[in-house]
N, CA, C and O atoms as CSV, one atom per row, in Angstrom:
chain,resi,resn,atom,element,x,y,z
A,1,UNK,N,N,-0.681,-41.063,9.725
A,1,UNK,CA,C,-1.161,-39.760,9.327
A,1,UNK,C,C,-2.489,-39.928,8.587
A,1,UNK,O,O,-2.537,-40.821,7.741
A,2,UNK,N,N,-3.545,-39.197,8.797
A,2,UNK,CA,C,-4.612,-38.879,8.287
A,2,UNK,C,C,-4.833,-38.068,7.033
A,2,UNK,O,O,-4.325,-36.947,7.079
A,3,UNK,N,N,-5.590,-38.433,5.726
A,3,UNK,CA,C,-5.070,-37.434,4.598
A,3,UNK,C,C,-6.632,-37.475,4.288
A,3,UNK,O,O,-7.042,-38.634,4.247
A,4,UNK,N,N,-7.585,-36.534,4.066
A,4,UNK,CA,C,-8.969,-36.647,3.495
A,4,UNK,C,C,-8.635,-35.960,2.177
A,4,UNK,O,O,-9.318,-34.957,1.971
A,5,UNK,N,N,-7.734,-36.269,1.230
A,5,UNK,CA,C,-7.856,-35.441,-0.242
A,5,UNK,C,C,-9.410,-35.192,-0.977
A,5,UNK,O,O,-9.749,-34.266,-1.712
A,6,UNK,N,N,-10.171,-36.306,-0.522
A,6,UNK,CA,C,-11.767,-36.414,-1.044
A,6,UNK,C,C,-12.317,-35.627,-0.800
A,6,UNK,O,O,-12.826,-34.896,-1.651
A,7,UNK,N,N,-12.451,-35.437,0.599
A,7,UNK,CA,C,-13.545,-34.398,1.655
A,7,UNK,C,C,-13.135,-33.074,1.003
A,7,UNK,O,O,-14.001,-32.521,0.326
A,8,UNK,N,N,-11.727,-32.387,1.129
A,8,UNK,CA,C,-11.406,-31.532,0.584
A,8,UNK,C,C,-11.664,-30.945,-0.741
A,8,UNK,O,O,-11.948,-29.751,-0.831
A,9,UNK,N,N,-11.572,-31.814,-1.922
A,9,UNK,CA,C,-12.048,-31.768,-3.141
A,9,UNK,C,C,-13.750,-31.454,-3.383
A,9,UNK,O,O,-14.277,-30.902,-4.349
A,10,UNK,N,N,-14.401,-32.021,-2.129
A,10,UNK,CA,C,-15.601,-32.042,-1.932
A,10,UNK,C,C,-16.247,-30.461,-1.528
A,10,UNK,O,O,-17.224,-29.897,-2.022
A,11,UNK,N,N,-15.421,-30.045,-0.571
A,11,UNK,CA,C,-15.274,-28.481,0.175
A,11,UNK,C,C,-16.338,-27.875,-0.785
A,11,UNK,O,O,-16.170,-27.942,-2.003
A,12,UNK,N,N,-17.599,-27.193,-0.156
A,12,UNK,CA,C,-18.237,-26.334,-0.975
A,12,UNK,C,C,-19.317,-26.624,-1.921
A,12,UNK,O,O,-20.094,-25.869,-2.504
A,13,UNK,N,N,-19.117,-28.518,-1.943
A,13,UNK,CA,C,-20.416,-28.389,-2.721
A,13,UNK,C,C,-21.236,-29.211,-1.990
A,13,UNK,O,O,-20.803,-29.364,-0.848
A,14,UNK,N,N,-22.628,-30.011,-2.300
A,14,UNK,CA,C,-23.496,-30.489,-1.785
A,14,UNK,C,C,-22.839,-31.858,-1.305
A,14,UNK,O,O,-23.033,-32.048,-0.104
A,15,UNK,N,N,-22.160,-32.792,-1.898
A,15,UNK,CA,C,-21.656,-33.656,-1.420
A,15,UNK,C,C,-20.951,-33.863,-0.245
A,15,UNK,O,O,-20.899,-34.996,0.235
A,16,UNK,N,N,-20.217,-32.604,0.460
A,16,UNK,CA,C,-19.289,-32.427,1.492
A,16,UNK,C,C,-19.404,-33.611,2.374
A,16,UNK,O,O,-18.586,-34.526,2.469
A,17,UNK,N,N,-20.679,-33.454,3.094
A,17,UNK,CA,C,-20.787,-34.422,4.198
A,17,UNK,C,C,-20.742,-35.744,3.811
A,17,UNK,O,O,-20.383,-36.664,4.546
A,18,UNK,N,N,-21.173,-35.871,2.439
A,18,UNK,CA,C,-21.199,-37.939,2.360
A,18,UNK,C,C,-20.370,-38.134,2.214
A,18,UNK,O,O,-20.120,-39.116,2.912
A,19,UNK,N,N,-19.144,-37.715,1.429
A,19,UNK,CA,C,-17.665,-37.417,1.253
A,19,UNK,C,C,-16.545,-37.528,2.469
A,19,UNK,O,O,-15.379,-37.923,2.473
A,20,UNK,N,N,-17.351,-37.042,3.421
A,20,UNK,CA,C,-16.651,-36.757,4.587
A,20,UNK,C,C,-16.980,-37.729,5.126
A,20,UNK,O,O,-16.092,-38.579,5.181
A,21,UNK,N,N,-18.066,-38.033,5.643
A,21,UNK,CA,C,-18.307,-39.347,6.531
A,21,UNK,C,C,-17.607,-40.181,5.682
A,21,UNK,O,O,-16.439,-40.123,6.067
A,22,UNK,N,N,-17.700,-41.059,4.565
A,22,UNK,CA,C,-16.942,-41.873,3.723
A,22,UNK,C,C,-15.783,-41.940,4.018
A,22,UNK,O,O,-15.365,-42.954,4.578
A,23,UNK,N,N,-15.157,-41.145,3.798
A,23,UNK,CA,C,-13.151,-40.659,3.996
A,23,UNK,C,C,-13.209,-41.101,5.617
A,23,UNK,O,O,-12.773,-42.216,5.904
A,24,UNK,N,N,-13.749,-40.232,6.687
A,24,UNK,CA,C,-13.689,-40.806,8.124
A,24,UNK,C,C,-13.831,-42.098,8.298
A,24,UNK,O,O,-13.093,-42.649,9.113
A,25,UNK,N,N,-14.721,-42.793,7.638
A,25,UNK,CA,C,-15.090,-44.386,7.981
A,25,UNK,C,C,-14.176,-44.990,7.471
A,25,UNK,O,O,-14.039,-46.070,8.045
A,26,UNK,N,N,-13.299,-44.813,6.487
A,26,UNK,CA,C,-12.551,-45.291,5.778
A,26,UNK,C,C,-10.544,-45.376,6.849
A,26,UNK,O,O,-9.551,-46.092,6.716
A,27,UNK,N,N,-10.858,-44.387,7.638
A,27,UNK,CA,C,-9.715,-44.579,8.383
A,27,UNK,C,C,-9.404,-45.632,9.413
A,27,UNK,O,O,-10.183,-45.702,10.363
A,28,UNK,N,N,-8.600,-46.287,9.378
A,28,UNK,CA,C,-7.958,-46.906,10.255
A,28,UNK,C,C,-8.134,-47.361,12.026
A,28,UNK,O,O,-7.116,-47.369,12.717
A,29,UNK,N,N,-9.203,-47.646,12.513
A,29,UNK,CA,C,-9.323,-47.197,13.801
A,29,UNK,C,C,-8.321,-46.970,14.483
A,29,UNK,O,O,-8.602,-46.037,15.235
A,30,UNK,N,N,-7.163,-47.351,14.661
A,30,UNK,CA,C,-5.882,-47.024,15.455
A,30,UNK,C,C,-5.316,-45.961,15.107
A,30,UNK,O,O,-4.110,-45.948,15.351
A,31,UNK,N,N,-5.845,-44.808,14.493
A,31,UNK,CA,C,-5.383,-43.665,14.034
A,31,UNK,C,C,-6.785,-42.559,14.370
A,31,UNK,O,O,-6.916,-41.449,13.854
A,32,UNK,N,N,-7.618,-43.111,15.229
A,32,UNK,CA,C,-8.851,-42.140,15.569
A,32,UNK,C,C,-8.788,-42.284,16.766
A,32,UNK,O,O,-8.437,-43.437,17.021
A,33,UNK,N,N,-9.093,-41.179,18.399
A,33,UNK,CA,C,-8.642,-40.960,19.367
A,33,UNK,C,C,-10.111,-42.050,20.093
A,33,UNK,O,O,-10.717,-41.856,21.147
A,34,UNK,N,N,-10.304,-43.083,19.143
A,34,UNK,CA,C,-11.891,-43.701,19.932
A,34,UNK,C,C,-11.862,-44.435,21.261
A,34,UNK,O,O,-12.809,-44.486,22.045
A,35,UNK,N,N,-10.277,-45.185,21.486
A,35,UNK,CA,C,-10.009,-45.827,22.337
A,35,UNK,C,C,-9.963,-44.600,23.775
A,35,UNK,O,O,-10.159,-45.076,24.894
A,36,UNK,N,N,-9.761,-43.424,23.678
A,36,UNK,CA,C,-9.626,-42.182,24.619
A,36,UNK,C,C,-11.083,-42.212,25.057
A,36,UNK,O,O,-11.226,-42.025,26.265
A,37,UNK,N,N,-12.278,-42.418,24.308
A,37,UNK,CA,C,-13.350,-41.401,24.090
A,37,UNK,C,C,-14.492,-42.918,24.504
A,37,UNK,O,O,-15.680,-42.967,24.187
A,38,UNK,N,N,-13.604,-44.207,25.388
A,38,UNK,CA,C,-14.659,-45.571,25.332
A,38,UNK,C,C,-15.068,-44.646,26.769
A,38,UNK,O,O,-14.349,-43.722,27.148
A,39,UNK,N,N,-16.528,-45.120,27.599
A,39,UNK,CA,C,-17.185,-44.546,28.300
A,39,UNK,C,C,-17.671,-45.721,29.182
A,39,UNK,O,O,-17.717,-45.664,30.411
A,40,UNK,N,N,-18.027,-46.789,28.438
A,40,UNK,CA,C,-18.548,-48.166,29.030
A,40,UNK,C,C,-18.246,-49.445,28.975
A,40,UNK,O,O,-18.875,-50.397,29.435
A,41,UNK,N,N,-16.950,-49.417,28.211
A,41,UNK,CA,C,-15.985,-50.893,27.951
A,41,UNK,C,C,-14.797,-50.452,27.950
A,41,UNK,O,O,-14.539,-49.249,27.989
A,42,UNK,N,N,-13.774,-51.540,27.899
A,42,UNK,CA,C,-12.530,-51.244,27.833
A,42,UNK,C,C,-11.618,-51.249,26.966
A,42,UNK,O,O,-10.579,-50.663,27.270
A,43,UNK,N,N,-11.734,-52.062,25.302
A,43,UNK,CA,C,-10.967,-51.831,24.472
A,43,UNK,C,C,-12.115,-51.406,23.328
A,43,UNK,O,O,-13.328,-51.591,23.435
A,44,UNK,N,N,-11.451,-50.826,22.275
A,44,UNK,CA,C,-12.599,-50.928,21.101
A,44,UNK,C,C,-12.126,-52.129,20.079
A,44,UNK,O,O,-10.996,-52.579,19.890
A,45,UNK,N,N,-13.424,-52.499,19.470
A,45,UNK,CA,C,-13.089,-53.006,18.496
A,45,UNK,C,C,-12.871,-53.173,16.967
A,45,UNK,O,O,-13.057,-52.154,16.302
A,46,UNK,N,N,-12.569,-54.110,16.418
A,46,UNK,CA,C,-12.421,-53.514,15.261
A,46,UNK,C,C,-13.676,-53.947,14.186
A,46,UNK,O,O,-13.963,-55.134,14.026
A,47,UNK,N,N,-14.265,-53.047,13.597
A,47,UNK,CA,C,-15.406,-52.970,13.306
A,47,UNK,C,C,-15.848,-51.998,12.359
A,47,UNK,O,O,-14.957,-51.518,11.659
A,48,UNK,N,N,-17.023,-51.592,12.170
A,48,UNK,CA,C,-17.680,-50.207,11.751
A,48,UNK,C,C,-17.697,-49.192,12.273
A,48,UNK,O,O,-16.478,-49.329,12.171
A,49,UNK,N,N,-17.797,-48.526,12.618
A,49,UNK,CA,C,-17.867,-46.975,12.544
A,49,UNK,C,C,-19.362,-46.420,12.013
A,49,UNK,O,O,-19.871,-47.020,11.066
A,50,UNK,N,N,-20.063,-45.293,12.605
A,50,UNK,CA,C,-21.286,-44.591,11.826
A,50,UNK,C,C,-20.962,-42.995,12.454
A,50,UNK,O,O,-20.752,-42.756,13.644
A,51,UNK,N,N,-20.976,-42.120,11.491
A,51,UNK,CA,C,-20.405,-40.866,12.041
A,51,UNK,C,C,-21.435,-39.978,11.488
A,51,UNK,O,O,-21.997,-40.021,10.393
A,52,UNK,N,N,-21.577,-39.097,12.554
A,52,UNK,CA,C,-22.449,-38.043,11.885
A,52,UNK,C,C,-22.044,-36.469,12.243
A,52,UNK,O,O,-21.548,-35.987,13.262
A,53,UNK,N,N,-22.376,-35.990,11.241
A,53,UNK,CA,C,-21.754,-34.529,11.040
A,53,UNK,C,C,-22.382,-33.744,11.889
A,53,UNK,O,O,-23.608,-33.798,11.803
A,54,UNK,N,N,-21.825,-32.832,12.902
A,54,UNK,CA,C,-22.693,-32.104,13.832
A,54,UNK,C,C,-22.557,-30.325,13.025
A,54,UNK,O,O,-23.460,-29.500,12.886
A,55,UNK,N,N,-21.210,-30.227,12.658
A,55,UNK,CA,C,-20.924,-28.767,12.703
A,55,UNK,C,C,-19.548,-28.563,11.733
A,55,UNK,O,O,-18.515,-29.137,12.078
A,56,UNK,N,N,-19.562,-27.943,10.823
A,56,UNK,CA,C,-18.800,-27.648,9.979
A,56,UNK,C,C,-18.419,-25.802,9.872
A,56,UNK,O,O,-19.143,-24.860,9.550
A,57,UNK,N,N,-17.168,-25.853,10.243
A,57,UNK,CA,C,-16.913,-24.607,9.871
A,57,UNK,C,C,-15.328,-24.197,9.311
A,57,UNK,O,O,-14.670,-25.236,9.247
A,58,UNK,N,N,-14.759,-23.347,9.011
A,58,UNK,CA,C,-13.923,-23.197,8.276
A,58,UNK,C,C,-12.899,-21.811,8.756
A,58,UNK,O,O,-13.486,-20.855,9.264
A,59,UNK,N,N,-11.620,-21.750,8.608
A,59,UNK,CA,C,-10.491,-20.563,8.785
A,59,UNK,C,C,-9.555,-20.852,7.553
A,59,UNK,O,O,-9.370,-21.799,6.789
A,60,UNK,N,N,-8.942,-19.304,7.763
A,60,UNK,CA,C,-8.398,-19.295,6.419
A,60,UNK,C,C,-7.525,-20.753,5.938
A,60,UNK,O,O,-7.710,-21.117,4.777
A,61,UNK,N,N,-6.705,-21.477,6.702
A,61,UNK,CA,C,-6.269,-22.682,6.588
A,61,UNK,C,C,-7.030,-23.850,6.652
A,61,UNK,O,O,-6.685,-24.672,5.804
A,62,UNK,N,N,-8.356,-24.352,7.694
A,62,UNK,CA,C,-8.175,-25.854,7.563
A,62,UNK,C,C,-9.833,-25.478,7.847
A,62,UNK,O,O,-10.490,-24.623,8.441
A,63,UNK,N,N,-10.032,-26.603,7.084
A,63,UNK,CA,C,-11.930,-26.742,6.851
A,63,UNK,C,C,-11.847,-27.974,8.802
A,63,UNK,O,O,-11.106,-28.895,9.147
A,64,UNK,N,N,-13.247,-27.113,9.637
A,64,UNK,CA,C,-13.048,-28.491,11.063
A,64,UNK,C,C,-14.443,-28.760,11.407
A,64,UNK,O,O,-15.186,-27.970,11.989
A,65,UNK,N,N,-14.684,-29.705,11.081
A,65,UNK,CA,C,-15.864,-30.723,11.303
A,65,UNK,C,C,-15.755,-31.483,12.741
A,65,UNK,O,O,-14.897,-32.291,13.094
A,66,UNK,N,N,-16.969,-30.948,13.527
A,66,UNK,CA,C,-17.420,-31.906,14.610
A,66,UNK,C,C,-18.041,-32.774,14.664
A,66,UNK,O,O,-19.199,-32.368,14.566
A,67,UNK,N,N,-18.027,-33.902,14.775
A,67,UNK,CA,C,-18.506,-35.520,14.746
A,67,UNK,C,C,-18.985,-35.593,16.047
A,67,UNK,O,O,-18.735,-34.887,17.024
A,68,UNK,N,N,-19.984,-36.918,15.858
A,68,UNK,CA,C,-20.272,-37.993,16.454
A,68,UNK,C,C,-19.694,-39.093,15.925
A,68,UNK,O,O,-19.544,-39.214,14.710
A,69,UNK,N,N,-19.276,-40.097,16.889
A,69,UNK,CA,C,-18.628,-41.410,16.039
A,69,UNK,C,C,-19.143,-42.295,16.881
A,69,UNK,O,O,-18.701,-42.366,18.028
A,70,UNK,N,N,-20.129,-43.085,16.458
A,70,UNK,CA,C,-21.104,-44.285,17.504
A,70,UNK,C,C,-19.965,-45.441,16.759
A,70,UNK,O,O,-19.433,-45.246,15.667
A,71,UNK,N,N,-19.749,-46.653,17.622
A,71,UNK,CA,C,-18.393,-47.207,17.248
A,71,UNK,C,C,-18.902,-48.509,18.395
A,71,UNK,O,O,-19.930,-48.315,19.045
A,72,UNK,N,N,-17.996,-50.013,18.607
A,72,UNK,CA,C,-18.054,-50.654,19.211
A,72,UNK,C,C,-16.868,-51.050,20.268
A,72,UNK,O,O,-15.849,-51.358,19.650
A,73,UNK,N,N,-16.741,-51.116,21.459
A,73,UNK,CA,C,-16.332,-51.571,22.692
A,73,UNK,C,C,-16.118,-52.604,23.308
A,73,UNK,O,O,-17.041,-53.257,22.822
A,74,UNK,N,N,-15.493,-53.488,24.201
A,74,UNK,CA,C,-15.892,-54.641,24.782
A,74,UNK,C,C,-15.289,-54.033,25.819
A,74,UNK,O,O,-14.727,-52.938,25.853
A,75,UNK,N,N,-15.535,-55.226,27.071
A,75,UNK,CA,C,-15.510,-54.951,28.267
A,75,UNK,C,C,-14.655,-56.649,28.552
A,75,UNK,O,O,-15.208,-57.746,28.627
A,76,UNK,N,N,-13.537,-56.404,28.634
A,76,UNK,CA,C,-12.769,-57.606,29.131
A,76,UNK,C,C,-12.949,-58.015,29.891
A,76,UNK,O,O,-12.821,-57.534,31.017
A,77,UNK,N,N,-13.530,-59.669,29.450
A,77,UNK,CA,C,-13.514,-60.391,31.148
A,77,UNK,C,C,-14.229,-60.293,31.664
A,77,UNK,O,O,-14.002,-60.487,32.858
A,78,UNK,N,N,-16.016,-59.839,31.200
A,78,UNK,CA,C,-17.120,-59.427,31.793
A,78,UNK,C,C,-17.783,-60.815,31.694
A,78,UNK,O,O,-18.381,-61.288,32.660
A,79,UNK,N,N,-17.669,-61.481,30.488
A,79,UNK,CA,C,-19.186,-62.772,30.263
A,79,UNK,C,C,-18.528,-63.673,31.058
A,79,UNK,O,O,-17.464,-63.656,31.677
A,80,UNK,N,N,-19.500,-64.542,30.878
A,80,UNK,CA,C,-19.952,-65.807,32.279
A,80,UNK,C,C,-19.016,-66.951,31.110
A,80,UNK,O,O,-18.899,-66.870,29.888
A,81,UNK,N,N,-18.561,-67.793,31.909
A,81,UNK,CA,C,-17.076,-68.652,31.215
A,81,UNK,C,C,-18.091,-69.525,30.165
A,81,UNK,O,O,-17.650,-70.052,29.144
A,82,UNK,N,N,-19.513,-69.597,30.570
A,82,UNK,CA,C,-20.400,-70.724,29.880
A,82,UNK,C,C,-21.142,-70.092,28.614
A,82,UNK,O,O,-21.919,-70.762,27.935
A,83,UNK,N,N,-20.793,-68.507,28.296
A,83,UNK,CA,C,-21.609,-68.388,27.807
A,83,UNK,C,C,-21.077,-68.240,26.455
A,83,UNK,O,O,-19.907,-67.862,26.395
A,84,UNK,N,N,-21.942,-68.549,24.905
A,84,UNK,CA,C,-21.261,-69.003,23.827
A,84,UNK,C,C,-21.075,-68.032,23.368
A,84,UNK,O,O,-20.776,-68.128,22.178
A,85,UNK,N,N,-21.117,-66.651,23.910
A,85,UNK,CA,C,-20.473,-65.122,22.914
A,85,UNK,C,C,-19.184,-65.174,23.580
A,85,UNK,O,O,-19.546,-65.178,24.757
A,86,UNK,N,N,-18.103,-65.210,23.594
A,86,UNK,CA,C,-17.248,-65.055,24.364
A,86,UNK,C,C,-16.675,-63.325,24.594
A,86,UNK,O,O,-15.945,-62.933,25.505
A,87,UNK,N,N,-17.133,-62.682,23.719
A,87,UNK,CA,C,-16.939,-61.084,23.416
A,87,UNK,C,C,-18.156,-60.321,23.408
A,87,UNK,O,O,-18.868,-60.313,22.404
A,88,UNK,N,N,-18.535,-59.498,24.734
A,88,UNK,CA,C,-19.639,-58.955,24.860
A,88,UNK,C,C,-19.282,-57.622,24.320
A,88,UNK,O,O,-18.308,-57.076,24.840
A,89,UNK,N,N,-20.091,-56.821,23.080
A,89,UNK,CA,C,-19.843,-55.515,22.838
A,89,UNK,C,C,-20.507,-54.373,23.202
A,89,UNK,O,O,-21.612,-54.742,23.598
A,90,UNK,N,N,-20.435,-53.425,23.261
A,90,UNK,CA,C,-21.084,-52.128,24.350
A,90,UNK,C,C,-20.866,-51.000,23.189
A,90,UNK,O,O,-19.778,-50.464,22.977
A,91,UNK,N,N,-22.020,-50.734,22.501
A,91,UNK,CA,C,-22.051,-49.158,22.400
A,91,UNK,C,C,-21.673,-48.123,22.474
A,91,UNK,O,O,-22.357,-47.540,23.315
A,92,UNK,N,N,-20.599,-47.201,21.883
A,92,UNK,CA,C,-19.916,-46.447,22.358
A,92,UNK,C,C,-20.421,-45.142,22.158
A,92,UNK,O,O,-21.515,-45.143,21.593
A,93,UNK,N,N,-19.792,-43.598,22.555
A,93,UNK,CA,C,-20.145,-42.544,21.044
A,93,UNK,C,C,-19.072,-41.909,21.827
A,93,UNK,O,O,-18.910,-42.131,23.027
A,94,UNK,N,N,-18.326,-41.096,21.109
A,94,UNK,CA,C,-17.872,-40.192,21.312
A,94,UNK,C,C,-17.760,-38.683,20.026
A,94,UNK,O,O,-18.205,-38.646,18.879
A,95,UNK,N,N,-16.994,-37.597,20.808
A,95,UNK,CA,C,-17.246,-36.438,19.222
A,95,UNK,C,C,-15.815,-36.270,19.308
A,95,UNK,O,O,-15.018,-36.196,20.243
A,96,UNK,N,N,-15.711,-36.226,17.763
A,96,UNK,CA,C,-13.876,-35.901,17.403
A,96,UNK,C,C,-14.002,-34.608,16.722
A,96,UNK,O,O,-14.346,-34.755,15.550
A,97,UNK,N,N,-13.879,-33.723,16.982
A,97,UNK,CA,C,-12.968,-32.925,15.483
A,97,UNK,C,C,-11.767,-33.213,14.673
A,97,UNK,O,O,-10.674,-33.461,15.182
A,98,UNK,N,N,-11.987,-33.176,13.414
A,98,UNK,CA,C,-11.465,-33.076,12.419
A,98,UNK,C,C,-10.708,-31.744,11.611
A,98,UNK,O,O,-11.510,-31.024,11.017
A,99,UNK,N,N,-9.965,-31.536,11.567
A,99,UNK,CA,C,-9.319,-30.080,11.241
A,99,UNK,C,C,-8.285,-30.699,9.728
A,99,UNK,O,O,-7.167,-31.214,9.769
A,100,UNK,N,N,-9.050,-30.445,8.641
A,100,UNK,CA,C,-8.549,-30.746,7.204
A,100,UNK,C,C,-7.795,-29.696,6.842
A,100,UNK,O,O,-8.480,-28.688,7.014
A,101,UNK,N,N,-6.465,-29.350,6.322
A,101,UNK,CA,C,-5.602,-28.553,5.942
A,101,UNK,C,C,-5.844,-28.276,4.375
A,101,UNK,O,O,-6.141,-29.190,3.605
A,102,UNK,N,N,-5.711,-27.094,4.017
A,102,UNK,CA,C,-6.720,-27.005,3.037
A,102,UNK,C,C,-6.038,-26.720,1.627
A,102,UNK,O,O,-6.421,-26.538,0.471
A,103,UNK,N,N,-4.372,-26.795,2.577
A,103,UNK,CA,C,-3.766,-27.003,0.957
A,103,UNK,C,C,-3.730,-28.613,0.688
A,103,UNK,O,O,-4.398,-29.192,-0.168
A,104,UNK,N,N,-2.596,-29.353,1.813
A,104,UNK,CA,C,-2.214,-30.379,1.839
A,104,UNK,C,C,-3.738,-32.046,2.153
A,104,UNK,O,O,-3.590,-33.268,2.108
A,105,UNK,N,N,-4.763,-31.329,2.385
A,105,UNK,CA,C,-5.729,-32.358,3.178
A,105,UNK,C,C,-5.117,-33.307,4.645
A,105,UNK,O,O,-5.664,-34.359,4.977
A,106,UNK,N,N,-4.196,-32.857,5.227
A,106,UNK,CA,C,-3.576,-33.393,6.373
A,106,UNK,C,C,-4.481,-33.234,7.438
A,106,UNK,O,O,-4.804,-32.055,7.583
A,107,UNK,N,N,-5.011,-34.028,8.247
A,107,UNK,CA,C,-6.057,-33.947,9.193
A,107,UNK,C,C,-5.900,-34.228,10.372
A,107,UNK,O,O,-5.363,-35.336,10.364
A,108,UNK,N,N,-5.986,-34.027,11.000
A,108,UNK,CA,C,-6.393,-34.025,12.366
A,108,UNK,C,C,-7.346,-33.963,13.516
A,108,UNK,O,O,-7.917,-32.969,13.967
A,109,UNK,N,N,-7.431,-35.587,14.027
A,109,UNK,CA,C,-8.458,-35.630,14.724
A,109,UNK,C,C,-8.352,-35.586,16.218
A,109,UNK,O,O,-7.446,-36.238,16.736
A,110,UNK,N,N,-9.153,-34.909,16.955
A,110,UNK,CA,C,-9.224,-34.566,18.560
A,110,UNK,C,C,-9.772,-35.392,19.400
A,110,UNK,O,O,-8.918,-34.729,18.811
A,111,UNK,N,N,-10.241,-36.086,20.103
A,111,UNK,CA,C,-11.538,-35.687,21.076
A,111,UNK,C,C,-11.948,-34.883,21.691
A,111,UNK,O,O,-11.087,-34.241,22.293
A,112,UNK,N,N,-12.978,-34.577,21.845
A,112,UNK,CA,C,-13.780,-33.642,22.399
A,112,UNK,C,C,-14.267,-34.246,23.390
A,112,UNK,O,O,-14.861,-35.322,23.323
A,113,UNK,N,N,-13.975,-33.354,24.787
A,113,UNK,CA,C,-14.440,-33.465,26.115
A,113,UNK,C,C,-15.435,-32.762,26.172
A,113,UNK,O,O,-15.596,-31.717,25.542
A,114,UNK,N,N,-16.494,-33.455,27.222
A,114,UNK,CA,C,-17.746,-33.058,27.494
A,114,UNK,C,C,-17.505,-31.939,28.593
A,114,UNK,O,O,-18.461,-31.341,29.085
């Protein structure tokens, strides 16, 4: 389960977004839909994250932020047996929404299809 208590606390003032990206980067990759959303490799890896805020808007219940999440990939079984990277990584991006519950901070993230 996903909990942004930060982002939420944040709700409304100037900080929102650094707050928010922070709390997102801070999650778990196996709990973000990134492995759905790879485009040019086949597993993701585990790594960094850089997210950027596209669109923030709000209903009476849950504050929902649209992302970008540029993230890293590999492609199994692609490099040459000789060559000394043995893990080639690929660039990813995909956009998640985020839907923060605005009593509890319980979140929920989507992908978003193009």
């Amino acid at each position: 389960m996903i909990k942004l208590p930060d982002a939420l606390k944040a709700w409304k003032t100037p900080e929102f977004e650094d707050v928010l990206k922070a709390g997102i980067q801070a999650i778990h990759l196996e709990l973000l839909p990134l492995q759905q959303g790879l485009s040019q490799s086949s597993y993701v890896t585990e790594g960094d994250i850089s997210v950027v805020i596209l669109k923030v808007t709000e209903t009476d219940e849950v504050i929902r932020a649209k992302t970008g999440i540029f993230y890293a990939g590999i492609i199994a079984g692609s490099c040459c047996a000789d060559d000394p990277t043995t893990i080639c990584e690929e660039t990813e991006y995909c956009e998640v929404l985020f839907e923060i519950d605005k009593i509890t901070a319980e979140t929920t993230a989507s992908l978003l299809k193009d």
